[in-house]
SERO-4910 file (N, C-alpha, C, O; in steps of 0.05 Angstrom, whole numbers):
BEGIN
 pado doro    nc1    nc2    nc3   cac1   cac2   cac3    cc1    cc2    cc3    oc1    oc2    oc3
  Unk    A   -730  -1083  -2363   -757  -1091  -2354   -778  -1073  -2367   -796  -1082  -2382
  Unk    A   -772  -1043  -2359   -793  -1021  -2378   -796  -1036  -2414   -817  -1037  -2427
  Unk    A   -771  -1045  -2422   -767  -1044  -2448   -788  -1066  -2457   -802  -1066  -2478
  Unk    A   -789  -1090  -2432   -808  -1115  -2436   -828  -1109  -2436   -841  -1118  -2455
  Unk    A   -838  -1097  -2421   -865  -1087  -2408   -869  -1075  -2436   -882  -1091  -2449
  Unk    A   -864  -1058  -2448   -878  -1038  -2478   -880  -1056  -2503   -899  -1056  -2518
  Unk    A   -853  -1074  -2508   -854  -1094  -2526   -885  -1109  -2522   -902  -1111  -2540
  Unk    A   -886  -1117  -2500   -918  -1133  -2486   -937  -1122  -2491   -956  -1135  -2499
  Unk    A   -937  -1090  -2489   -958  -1079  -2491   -968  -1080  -2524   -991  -1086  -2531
  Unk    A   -945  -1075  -2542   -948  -1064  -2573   -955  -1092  -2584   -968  -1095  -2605
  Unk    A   -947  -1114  -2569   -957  -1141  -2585   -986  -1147  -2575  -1000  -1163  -2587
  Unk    A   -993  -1134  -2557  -1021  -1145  -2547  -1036  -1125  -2562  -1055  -1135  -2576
  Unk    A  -1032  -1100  -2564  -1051  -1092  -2590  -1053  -1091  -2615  -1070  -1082  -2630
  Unk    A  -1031  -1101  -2618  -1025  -1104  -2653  -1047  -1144  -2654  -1063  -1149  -2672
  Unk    A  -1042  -1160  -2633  -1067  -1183  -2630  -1094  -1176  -2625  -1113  -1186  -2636
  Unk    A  -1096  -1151  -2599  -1127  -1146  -2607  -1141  -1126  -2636  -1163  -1127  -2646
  Unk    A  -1123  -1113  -2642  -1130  -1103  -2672  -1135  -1120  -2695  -1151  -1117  -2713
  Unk    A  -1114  -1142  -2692  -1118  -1167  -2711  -1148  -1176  -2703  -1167  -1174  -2719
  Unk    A  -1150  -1183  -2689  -1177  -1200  -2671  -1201  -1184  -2681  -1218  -1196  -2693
  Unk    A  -1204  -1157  -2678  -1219  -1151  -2684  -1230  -1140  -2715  -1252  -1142  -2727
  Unk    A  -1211  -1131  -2720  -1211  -1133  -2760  -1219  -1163  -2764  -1238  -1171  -2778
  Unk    A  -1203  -1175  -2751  -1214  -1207  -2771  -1245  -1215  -2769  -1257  -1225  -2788
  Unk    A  -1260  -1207  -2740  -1285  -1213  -2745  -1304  -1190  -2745  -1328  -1196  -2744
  Unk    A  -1298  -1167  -2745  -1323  -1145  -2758  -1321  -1149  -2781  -1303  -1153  -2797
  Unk    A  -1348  -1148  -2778  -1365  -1157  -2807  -1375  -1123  -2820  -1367  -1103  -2809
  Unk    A  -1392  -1123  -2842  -1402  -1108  -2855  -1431  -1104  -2838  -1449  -1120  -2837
  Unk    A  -1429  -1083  -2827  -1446  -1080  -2803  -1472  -1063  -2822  -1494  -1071  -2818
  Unk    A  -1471  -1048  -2836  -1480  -1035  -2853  -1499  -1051  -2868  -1511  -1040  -2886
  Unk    A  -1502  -1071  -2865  -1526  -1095  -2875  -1545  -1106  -2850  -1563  -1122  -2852
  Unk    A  -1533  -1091  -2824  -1548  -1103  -2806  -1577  -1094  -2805  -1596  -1110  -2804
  Unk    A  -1578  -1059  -2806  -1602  -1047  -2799  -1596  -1034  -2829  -1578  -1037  -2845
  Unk    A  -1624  -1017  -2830  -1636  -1004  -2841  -1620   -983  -2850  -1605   -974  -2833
  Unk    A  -1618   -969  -2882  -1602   -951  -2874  -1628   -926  -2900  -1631   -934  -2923
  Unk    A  -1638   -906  -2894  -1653   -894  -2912  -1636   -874  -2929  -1616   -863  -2919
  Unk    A  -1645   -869  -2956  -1638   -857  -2969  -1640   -818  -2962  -1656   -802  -2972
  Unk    A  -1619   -811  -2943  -1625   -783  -2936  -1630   -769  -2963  -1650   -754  -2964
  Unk    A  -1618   -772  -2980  -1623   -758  -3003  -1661   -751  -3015  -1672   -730  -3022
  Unk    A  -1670   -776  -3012  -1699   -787  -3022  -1715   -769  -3000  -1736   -760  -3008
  Unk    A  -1709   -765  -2974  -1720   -755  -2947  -1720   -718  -2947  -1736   -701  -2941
  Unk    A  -1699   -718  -2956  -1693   -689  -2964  -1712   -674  -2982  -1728   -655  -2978
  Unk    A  -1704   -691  -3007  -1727   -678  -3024  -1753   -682  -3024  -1768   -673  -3040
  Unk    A  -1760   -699  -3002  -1793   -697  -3006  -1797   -673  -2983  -1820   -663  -2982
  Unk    A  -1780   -665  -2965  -1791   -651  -2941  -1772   -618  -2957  -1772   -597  -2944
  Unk    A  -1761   -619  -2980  -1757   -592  -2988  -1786   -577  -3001  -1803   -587  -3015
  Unk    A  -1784   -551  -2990  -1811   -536  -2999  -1802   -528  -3029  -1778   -530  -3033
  Unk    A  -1817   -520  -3046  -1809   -500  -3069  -1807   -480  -3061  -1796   -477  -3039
  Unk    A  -1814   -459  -3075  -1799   -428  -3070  -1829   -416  -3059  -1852   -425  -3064
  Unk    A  -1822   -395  -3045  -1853   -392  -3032  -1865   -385  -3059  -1856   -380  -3082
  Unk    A  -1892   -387  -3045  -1916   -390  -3064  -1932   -368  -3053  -1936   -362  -3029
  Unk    A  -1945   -351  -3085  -1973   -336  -3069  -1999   -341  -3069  -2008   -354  -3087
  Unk    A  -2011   -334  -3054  -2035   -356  -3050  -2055   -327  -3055  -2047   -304  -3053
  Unk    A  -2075   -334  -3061  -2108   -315  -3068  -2127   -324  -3050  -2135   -347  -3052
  Unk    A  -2138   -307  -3032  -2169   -320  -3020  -2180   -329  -3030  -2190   -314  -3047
  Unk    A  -2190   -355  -3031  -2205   -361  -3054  -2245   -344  -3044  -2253   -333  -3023
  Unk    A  -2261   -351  -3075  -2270   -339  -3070  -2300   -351  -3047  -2319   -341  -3035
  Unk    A  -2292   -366  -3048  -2309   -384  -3026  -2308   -389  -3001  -2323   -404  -2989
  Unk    A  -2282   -373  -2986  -2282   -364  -2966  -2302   -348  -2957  -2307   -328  -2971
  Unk    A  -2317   -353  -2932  -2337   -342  -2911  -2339   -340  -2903  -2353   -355  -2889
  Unk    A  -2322   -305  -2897  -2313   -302  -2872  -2323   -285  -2851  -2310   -272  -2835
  Unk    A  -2343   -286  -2852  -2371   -281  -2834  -2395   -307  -2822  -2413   -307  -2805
  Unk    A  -2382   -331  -2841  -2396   -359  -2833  -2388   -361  -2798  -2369   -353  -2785
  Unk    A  -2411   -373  -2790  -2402   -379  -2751  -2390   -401  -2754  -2372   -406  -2738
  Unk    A  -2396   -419  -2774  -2385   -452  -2774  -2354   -447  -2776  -2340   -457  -2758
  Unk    A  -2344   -433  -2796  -2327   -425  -2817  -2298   -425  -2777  -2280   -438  -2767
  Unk    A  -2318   -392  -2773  -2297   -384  -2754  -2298   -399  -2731  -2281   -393  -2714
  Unk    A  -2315   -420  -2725  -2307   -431  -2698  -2292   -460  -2708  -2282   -473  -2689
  Unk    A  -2289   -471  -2735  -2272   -499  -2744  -2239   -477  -2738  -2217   -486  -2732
  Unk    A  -2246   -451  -2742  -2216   -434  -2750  -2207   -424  -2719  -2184   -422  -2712
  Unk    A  -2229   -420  -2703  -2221   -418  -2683  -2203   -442  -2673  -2178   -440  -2672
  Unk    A  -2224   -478  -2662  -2209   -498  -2662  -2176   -504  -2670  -2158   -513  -2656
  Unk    A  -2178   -493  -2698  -2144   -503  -2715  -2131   -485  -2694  -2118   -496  -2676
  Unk    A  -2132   -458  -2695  -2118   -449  -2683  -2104   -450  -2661  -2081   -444  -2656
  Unk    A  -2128   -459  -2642  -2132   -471  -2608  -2105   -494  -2604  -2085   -489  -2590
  Unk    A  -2107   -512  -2614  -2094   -541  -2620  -2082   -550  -2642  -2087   -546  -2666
  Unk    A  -2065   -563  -2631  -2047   -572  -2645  -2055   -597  -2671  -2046   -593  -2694
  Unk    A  -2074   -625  -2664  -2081   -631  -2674  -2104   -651  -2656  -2111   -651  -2632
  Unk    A  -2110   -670  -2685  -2144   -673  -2666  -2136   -703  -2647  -2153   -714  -2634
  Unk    A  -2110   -713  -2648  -2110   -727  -2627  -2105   -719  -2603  -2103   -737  -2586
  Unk    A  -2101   -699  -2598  -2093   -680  -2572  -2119   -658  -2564  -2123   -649  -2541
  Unk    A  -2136   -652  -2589  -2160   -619  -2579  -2172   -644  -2556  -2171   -668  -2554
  Unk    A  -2183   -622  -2543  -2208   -628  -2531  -2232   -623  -2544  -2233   -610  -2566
  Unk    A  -2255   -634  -2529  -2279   -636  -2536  -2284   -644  -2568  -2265   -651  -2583
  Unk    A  -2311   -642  -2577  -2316   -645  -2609  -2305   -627  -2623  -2300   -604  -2616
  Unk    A  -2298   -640  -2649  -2279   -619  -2667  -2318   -602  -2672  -2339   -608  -2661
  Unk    A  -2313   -584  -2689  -2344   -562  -2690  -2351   -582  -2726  -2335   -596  -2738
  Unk    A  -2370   -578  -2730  -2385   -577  -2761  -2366   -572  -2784  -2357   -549  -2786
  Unk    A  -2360   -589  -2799  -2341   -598  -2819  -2314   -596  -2819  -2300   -589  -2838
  Unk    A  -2304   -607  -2787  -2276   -617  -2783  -2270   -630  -2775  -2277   -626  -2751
  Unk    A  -2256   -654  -2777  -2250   -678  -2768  -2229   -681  -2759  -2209   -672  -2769
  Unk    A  -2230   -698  -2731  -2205   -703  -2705  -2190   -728  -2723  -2170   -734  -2711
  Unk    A  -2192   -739  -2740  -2183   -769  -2748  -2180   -766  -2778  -2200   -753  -2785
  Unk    A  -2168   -770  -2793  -2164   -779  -2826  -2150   -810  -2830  -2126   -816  -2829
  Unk    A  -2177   -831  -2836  -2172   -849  -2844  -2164   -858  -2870  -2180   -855  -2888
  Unk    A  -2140   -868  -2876  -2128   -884  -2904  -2125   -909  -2891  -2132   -917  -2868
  Unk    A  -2109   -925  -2915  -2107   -962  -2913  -2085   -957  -2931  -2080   -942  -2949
  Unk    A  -2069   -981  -2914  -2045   -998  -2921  -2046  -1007  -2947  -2066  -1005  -2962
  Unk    A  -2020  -1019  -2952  -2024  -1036  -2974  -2034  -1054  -2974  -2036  -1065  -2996
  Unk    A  -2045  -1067  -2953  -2054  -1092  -2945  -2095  -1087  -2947  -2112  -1104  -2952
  Unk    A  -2097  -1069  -2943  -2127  -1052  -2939  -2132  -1052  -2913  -2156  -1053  -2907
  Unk    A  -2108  -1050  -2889  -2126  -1047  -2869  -2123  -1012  -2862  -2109   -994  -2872
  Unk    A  -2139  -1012  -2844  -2155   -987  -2842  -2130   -969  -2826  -2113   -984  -2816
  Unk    A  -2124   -946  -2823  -2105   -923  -2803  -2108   -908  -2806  -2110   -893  -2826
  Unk    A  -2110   -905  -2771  -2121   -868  -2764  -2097   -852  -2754  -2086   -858  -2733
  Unk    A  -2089   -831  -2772  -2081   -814  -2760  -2093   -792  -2756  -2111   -786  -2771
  Unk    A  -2082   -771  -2731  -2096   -753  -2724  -2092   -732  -2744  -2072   -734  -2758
  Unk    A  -2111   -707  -2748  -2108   -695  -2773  -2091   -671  -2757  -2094   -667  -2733
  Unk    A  -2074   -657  -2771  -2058   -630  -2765  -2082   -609  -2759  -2104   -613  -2768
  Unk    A  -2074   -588  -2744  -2090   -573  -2731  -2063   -543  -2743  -2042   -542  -2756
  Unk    A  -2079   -524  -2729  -2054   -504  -2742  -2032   -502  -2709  -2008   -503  -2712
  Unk    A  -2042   -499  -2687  -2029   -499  -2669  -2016   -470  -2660  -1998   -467  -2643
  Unk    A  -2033   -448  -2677  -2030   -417  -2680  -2015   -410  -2649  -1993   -399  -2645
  Unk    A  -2031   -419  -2632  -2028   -408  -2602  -2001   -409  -2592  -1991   -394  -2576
  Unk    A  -1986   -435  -2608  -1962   -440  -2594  -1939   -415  -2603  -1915   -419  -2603
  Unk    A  -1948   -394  -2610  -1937   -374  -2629  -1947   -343  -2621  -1933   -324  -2619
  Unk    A  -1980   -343  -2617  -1990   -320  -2624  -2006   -316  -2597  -2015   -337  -2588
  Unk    A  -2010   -298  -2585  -2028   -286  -2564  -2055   -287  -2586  -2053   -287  -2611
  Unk    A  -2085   -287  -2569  -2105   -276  -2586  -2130   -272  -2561  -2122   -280  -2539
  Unk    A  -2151   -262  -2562  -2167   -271  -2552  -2178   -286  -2535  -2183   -306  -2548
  Unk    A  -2190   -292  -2501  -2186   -313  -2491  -2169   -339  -2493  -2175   -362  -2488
  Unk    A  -2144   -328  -2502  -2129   -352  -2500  -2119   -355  -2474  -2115   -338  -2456
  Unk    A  -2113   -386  -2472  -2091   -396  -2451  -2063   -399  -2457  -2056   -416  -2474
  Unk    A  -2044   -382  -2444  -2019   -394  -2452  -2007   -384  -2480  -1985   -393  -2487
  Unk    A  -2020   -366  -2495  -2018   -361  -2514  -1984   -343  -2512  -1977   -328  -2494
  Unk    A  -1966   -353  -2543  -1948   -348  -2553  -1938   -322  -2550  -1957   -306  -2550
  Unk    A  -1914   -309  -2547  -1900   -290  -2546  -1878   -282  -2573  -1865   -261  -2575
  Unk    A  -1878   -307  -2592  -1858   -313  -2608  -1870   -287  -2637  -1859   -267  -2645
  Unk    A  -1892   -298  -2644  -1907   -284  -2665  -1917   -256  -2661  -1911   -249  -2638
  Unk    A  -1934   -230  -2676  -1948   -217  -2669  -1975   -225  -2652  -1991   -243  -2655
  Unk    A  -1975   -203  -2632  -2006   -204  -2619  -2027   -202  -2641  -2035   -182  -2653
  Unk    A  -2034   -223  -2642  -2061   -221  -2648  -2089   -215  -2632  -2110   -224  -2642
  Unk    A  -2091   -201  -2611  -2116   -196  -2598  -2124   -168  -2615  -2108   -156  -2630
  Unk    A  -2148   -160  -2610  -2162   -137  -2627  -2153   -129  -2655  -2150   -107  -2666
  Unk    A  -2148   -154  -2663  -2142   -165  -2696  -2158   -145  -2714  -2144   -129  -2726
  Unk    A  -2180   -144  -2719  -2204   -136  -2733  -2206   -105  -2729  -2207    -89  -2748
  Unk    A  -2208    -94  -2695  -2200    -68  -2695  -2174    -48  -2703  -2172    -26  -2713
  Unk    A  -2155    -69  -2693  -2130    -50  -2700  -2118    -58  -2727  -2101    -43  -2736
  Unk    A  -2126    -79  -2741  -2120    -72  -2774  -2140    -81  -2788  -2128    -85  -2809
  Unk    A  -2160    -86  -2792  -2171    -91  -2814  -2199    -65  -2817  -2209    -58  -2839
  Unk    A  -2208    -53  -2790  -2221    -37  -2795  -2206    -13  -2801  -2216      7  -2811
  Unk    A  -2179    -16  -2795  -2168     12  -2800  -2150      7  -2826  -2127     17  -2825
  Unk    A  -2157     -6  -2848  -2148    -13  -2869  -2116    -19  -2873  -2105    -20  -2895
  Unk    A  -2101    -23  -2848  -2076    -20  -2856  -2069    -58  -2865  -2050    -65  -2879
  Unk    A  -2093    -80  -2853  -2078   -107  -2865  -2114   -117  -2870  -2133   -114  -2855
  Unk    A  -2113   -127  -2897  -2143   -140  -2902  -2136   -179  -2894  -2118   -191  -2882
  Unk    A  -2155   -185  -2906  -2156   -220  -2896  -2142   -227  -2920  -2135   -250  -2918
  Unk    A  -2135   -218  -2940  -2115   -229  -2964  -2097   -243  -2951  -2091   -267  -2950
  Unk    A  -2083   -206  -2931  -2057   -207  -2929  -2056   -237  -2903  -2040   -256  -2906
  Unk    A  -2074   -235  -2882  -2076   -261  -2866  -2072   -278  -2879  -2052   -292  -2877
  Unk    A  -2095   -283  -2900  -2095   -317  -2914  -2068   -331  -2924  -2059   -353  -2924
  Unk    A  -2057   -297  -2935  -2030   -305  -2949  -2008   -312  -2926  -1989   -326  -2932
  Unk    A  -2010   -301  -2897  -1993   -307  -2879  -1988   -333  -2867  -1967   -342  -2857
  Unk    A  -2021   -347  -2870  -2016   -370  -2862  -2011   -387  -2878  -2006   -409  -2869
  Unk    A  -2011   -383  -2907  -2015   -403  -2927  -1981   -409  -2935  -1970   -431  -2939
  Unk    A  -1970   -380  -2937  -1945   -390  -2937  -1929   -354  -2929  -1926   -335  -2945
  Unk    A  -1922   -356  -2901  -1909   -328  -2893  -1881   -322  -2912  -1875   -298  -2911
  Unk    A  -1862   -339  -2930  -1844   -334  -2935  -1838   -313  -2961  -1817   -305  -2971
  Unk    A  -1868   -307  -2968  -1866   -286  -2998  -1858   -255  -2987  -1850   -238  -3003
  Unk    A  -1861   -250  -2963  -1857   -226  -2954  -1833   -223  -2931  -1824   -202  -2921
  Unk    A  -1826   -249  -2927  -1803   -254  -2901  -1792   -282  -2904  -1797   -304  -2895
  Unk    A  -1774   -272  -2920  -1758   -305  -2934  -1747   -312  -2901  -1763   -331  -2898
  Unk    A  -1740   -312  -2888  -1729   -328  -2860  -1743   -324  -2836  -1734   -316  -2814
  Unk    A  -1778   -335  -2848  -1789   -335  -2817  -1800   -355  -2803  -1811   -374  -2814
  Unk    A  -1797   -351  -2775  -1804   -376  -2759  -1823   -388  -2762  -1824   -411  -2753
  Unk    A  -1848   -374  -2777  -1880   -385  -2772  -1876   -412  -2805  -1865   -414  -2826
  Unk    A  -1894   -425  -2785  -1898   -450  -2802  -1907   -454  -2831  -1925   -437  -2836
  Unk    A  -1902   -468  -2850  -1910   -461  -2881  -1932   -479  -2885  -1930   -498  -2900
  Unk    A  -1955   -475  -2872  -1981   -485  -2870  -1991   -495  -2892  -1995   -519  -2891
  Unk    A  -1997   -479  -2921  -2005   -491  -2947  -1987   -502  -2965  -1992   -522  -2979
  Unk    A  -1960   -487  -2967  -1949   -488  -2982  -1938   -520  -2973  -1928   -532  -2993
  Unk    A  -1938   -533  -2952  -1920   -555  -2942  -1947   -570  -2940  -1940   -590  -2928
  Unk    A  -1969   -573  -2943  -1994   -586  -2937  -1999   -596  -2913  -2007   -618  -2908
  Unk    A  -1991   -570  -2889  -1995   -581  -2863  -2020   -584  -2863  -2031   -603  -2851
  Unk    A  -2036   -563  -2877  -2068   -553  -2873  -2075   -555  -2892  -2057   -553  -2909
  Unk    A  -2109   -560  -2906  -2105   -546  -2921  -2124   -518  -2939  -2124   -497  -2927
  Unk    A  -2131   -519  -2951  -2145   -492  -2964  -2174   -484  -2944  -2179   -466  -2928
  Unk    A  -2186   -503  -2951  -2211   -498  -2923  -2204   -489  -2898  -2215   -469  -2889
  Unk    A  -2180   -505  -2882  -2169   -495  -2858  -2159   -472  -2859  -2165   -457  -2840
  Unk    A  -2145   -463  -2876  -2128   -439  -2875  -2156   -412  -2882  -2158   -390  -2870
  Unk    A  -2172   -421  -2901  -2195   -401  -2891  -2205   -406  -2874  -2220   -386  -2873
  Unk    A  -2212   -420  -2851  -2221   -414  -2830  -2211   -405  -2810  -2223   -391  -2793
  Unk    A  -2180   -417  -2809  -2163   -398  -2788  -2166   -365  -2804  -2180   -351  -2790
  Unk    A  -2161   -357  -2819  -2160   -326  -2840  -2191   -317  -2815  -2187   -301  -2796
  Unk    A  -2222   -331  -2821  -2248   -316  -2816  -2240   -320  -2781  -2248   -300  -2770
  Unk    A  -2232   -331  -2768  -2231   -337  -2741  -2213   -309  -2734  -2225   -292  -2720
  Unk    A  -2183   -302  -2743  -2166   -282  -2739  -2179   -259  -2747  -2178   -241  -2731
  Unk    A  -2193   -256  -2772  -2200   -229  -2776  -2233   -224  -2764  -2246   -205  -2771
  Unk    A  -2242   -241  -2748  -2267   -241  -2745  -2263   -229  -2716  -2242   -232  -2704
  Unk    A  -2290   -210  -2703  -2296   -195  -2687  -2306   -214  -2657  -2329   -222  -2655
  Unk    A  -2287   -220  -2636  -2281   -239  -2609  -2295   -224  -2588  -2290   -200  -2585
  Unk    A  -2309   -233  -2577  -2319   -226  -2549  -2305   -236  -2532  -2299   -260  -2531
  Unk    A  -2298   -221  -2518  -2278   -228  -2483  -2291   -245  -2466  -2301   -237  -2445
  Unk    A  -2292   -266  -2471  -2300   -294  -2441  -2291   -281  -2426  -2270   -269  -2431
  Unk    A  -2306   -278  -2394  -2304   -283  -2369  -2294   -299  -2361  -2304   -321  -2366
  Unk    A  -2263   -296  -2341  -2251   -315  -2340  -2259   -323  -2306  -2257   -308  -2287
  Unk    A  -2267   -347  -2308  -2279   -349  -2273  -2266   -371  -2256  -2262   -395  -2261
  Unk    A  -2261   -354  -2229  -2253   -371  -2218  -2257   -392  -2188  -2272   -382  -2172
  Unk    A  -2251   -405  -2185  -2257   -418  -2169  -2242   -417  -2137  -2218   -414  -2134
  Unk    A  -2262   -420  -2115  -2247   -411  -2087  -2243   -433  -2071  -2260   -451  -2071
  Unk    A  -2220   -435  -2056  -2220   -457  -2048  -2228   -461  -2017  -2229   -483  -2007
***
């Protein structure tokens, strides 16, 4: 009886194995399949890069440091609040192949999610503190705004395996932004009053 029972069993899957080889198909034509290779190399960086302040950085401009403040604040401009400040834009419109119009939101640097600074909210534990930036290194000569610009532009020339993001070198940001985050970091913050409300 056992012996029938197993014979039964080994013929019923040796029929559903038939059954199903015979009609899977080449599934691999169903969907989409992208070239990982093609995906790779466009999202590989080159080798870090060193970047120069340029000389048109101004980093004493108020415009300058409050667009650098913003980047830093948020992530990007479909998410900041309020108006982006004087020559930065929440939206970068291009067109299809077709010519119609698409907005995407523009990258922001998103510093905070990383760095303590200044009246921040919520600010990062991951990165160095940045609060009294300007006093504790740049007036006391031990880091100038080079060395900033160069940190955000691309941190990997001085620390091949670090977590902070490769802002210029990957064109998250770009040259304008990264000087304005540079005049916002090395620029001199007054402490907001933080106020609160009673219930």
């Amino acid at each position: 009886m056992n012996q029938n029972i197993k014979q039964i069993s080994l013929i019923s899957i040796a029929i559903i194995s038939t059954s199903l080889s015979l009609f899977a198909g080449d599934l691999t034509k169903a969907y989409d399949m992208p070239d990982g290779k093609k995906i790779f190399e466009k999202d590989f960086l080159d080798k870090p890069t060193k970047y120069t302040l340029p000389k048109t950085c101004n980093l004493d401009d108020k415009e300058s440091i409050a667009r650098g403040k913003y980047l830093f604040h948020n992530i990007n401009g479909g998410t900041a609040k309020g108006d982006a400040p004087k020559g930065l834009k929440k939206w970068i419109e291009t067109k299809d192949k077709n010519g119609k119009v698409i907005k995407v939101a523009k990258d922001y640097g998103n510093c905070i999610a990383c760095h303590d600074i200044e009246n921040s909210i919520g600010g990062g534990t991951i990165g160095p503190k940045l609060v009294d930036y300007q006093k504790t290194f740049i007036k006391t000569g031990a880091r100038d705004a080079q060395f900033v610009y160069q940190k955000i532009a691309d941190p990997r020339i001085d620390l091949a395996s670090t977590n902070m993001t490769i802002n210029l070198a990957s064109k998250l940001i770009n040259e304008q932004d990264t000087c304005d985050i540079t005049a916002y970091v090395v620029s001199t913050k007054a402490v907001e009053k933080k106020t609160t409300t009673k219930k």
